[in-house]
C-alpha positions as CSV (number, residue, x, y, z in Angstrom):
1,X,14.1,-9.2,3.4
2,X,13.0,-7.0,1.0
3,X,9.9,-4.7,1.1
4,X,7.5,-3.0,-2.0
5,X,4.0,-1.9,-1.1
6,X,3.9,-3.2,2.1
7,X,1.6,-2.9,4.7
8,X,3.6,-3.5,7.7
9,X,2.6,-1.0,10.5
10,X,5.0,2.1,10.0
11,X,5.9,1.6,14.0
12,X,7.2,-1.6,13.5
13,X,11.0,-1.8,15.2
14,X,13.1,-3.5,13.3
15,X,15.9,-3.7,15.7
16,X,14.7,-6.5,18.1
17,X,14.4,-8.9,15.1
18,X,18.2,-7.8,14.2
19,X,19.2,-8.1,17.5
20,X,18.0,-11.9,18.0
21,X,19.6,-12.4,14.1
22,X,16.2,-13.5,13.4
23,X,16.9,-11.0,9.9
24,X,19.9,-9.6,8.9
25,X,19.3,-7.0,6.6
26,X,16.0,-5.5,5.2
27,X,15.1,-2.7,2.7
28,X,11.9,-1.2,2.2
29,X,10.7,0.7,-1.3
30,X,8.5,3.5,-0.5
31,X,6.3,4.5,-3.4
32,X,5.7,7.9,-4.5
33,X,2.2,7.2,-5.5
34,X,0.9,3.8,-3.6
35,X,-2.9,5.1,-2.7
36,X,-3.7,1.4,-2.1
37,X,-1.9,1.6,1.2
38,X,-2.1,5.2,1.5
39,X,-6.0,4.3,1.5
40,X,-7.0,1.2,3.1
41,X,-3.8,-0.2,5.2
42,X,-3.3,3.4,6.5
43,X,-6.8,3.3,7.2
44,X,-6.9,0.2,9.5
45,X,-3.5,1.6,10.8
46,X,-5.0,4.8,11.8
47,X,-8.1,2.9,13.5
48,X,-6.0,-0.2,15.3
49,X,-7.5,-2.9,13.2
50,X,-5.4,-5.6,13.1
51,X,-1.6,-5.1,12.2
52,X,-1.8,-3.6,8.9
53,X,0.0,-0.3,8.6
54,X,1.4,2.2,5.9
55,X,5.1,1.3,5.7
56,X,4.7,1.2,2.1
57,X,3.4,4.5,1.7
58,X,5.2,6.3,4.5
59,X,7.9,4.0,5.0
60,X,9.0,2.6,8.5
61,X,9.8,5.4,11.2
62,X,12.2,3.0,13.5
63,X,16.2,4.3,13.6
64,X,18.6,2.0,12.2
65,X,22.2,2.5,12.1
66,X,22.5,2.2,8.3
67,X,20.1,3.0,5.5
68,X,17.2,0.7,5.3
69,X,14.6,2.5,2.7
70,X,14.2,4.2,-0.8
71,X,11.4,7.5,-0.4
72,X,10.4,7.5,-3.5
73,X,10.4,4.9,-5.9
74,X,8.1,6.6,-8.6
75,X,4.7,4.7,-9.2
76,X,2.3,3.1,-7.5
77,X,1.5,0.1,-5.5
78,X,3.0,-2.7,-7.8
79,X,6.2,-0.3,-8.6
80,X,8.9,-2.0,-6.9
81,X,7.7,-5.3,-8.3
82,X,8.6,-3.6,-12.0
83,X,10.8,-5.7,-13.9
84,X,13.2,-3.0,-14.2
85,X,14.1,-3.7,-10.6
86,X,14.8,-7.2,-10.7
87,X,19.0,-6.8,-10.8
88,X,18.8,-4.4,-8.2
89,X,16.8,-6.8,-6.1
90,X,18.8,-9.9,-6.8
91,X,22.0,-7.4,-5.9
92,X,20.4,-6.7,-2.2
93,X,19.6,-10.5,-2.2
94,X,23.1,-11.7,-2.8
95,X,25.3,-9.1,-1.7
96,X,23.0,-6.9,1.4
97,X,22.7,-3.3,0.1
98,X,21.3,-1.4,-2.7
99,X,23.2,-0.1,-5.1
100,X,23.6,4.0,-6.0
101,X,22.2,3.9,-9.9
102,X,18.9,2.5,-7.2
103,X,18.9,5.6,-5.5
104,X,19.5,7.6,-8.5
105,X,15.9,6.4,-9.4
106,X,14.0,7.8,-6.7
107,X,12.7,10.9,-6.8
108,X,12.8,13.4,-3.6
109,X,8.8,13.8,-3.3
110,X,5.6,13.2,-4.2
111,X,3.0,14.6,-5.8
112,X,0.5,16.9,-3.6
113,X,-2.2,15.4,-4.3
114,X,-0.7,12.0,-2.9
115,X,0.1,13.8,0.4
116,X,-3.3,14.9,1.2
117,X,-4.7,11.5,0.6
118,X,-2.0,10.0,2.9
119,X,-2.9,12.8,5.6
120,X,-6.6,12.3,5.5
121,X,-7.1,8.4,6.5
122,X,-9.3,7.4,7.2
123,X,-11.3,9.4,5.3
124,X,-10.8,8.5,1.8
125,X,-11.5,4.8,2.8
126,X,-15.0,5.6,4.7
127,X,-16.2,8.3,1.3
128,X,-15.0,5.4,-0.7
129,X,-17.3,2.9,1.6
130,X,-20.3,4.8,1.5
131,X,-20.1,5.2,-1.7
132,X,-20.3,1.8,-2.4
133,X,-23.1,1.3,0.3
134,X,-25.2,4.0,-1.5
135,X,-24.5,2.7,-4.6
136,X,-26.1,-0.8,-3.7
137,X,-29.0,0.6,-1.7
138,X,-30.0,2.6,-4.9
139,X,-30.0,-0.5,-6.6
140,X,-31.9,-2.3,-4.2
141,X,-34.5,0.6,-4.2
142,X,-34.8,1.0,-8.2
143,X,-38.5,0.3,-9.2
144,X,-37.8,-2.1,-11.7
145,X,-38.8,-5.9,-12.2
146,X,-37.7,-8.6,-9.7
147,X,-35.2,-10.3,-12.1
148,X,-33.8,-7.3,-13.3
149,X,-32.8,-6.5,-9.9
150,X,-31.5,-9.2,-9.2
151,X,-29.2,-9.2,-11.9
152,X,-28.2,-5.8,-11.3
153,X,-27.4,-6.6,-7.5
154,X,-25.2,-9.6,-9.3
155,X,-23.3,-7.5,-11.5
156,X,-22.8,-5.3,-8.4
157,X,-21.9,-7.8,-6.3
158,X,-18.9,-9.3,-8.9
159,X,-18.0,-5.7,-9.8
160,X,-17.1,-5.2,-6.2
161,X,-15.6,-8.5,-5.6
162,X,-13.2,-7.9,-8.9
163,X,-12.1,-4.6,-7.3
164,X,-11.7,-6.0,-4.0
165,X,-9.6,-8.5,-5.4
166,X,-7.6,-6.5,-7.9
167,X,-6.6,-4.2,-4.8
């Protein structure tokens, strides 16, 4: 099994699955610069909504015998899903480990900025929330014509939904 960007709960123990040979071997990609999860799985981490978590962004905390994540792979959310990793995926596939020229990729930190985002959930998710609350009330509240508005709440409403979704 093979993680990039995910949003397992950073808690999760591994070792009862390994014990009951439910999974073998796993490997998690940690991204230098994943404010997706940093933002909103963190977020629902943090708060104890539902079993999201930040493993892609912090990586898993449970203690394995042998090496079972990359800190950092540089980029963000989508970076372990980069073509450029395919053979190095199909090589933990087929033969169970990563390789060293893998390794050699990562990169020992990341940036400050990235850190203080991580550190602060749940706060970037509720600024970015009421935000977008504020942003619809205005338009609900503009003193323009009845049609107008509601065409402006429409464009709203599928600009959200396309961000929603691209996330």
């Amino acid at each position: 099994m093979l993680f990039a960007g995910s949003v397992v709960q950073a808690s999760f123990d591994w070792n009862e699955l390994i014990e009951q040979k439910r999974i073998e071997k796993f490997f998690n990609f940690v991204a230098s610069s994943d404010y997706v999860v940093a933002i909103f799985p963190k977020t629902f981490q943090a708060l104890g909504i539902q079993d999201l978590g930040s493993a892609g962004f912090d990586g898993f905390t449970c203690e394995l015998s042998e090496p079972y994540q990359l800190r950092y792979l540089p980029g963000n959310h989508g970076a372990g899903t980069h073509e450029k990793y395919w053979d190095e995926i199909a090589n933990f596939i087929v033969h169970g480990k990563v390789s060293d020229s893998l390794k050699m990729m990562a990169t020992e930190s990341r940036s400050s900025f990235m850190k203080v985002l991580g550190s602060t959930a749940p706060a970037p998710f509720l600024i970015i929330l009421l935000f977008v609350i504020a942003l619809g009330t205005g338009i609900l509240f503009l003193p323009i014509a009845g049609l107008i508005k509601v065409l402006c709440l429409a464009f709203y409403s599928v600009c959200i939904w396309k961000i929603i979704t691209w996330i």
